[in-house]
C-alpha positions, 0 to 999 in steps of 0.5 A: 242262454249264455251264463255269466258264470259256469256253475253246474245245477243239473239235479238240483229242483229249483222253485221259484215264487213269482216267476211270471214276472221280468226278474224271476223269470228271468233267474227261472231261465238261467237256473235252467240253462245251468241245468236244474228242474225249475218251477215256476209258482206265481198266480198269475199261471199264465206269465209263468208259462210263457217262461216255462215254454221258453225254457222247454223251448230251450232244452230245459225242464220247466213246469208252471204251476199256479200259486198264491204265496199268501195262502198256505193251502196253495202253497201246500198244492203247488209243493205236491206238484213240485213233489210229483213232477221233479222231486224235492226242492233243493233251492227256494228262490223268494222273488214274489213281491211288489208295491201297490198304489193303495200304500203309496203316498202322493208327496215325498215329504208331508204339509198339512196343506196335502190333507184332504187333497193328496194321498199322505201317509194318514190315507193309507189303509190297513188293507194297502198296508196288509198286501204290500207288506203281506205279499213281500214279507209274509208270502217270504216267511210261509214259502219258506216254511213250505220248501225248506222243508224239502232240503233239512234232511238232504246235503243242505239247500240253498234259499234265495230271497229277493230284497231290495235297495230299501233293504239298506235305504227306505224310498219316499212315498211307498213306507210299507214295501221299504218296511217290509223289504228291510223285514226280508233282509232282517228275516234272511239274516235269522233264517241263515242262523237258524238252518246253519245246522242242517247246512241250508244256505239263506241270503238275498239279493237287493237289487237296484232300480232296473230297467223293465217293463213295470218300470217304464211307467215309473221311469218315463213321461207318456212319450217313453222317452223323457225321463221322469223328475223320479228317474232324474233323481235316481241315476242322480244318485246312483254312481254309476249314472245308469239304470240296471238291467235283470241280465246283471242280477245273474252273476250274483245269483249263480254265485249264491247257489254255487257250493263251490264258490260260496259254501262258507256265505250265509246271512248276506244281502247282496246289493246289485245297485251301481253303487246307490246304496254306498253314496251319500249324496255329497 
């Protein structure tokens, strides 16, 4: 894999939640082509190993470990493999999160004639509300309190959140992952304050709409080409008229976890969006 920034990360054990999926896994690869030890947590152990395969495969050290970032009985038997396999963590990278249908309103803007025929913001449950906000927040906040752990008595850390453009912009129709990636930005910004005297570094990441396999569906009709009224509108307005790629989160990511470059950056939310978050629309 070639890194977009030359930034040396051998001995350093990086942990990383949801690494199964399409981003993290992606950041779980560089991290290891610039020399760390990666694990890779997620519950879904399978997609985690088809990363860690690719990364021993590579030349990399990897281990896939199953883990469920909302159960901190989990959390506590993942961090004992990590212990037992690399050492201690000295980078968290927070990446487990997603919306769900069961907090997803149909219409973008409410009419009292949706009731009783569309999903609107009174259909939602608490339980759709407890898992999309639990999953992105919580599973963030009881990581963090699992790994970092690991680096209060080292030379310092580095801790990694992935936000979101809702950080900065709440979406129409998905009100619990918007509130709770704002949560994520806010809760990065306390966390950098809070571990600033033990020298662990802690900012994030927001990135914009990318082109991956889970939002193909979103993204494009049933042929998978024709652009959805959805899509039409985000490459609207985005300045850049296009739709990112994971490949262009790397940089940010390097950068980050780079003492070198970054040693005086904390408390940051990075936004990698083409611009959506600095245009108004006019």
């Amino acid at each position: 894999m070639k890194l977009p920034l030359k930034v040396d990360l051998s001995g350093k054990v990086a942990v990383v939640t949801g690494a199964g999926g399409v981003i993290c896994g992606y950041m779980s690869e560089l991290m290891a082509a610039a020399g760390a030890k990666v694990a890779l947590l997620d519950v879904d152990e399978d997609g985690a190993e088809a990363v860690a395969a690719r990364i021993r495969s590579d030349g990399g050290n990897a281990v896939a470990v199953r883990c469920d970032v909302l159960n901190p009985a989990s959390l506590k038997a993942a961090h004992e493999i990590v212990l037992n396999t690399f050492g201690k963590c000295g980078v968290l990278i927070n990446g487990a999160g997603g919306n769900h249908p069961r907090a997803t309103t149909t219409s973008e803007v409410f009419s009292k004639e949706q009731l009783g025929k569309e999903k609107t913001f009174f259909d939602i449950e608490k339980e759709g509300l407890d898992f999309v906000f639990g999953l992105n927040f919580t599973g963030t906040f009881l990581a963090t309190q699992e790994f970092a752990a690991d680096m209060i008595d080292g030379d310092g850390g580095s801790i990694v959140n992935i936000a979101s453009v809702n950080s900065f912009l709440p979406l129409t129709k998905i009100p619990a992952y918007s509130a709770a990636k704002e949560a994520v930005a806010n809760l990065t910004k306390w966390l950098a304050t809070y571990f600033s005297g033990v020298g662990i570094r802690v900012n994030a990441i927001a990135p914009g709409f990318l082109s991956t396999r889970q939002t193909r569906s979103l993204f494009y009709q049933a042929d998978g080409t024709t652009p959805t009224p959805r899509l039409r509108k985000i490459v609207e307005g985005t300045p850049m008229k296009r739709l990112g790629e994971p490949s262009e989160l790397g940089g940010i990511l390097l950068f980050l976890l780079s003492e070198e470059a970054s040693s005086f950056v904390t408390g940051a939310v990075v936004p990698v969006d083409g611009g959506f978050t600095a245009y108004s629309g006019v």
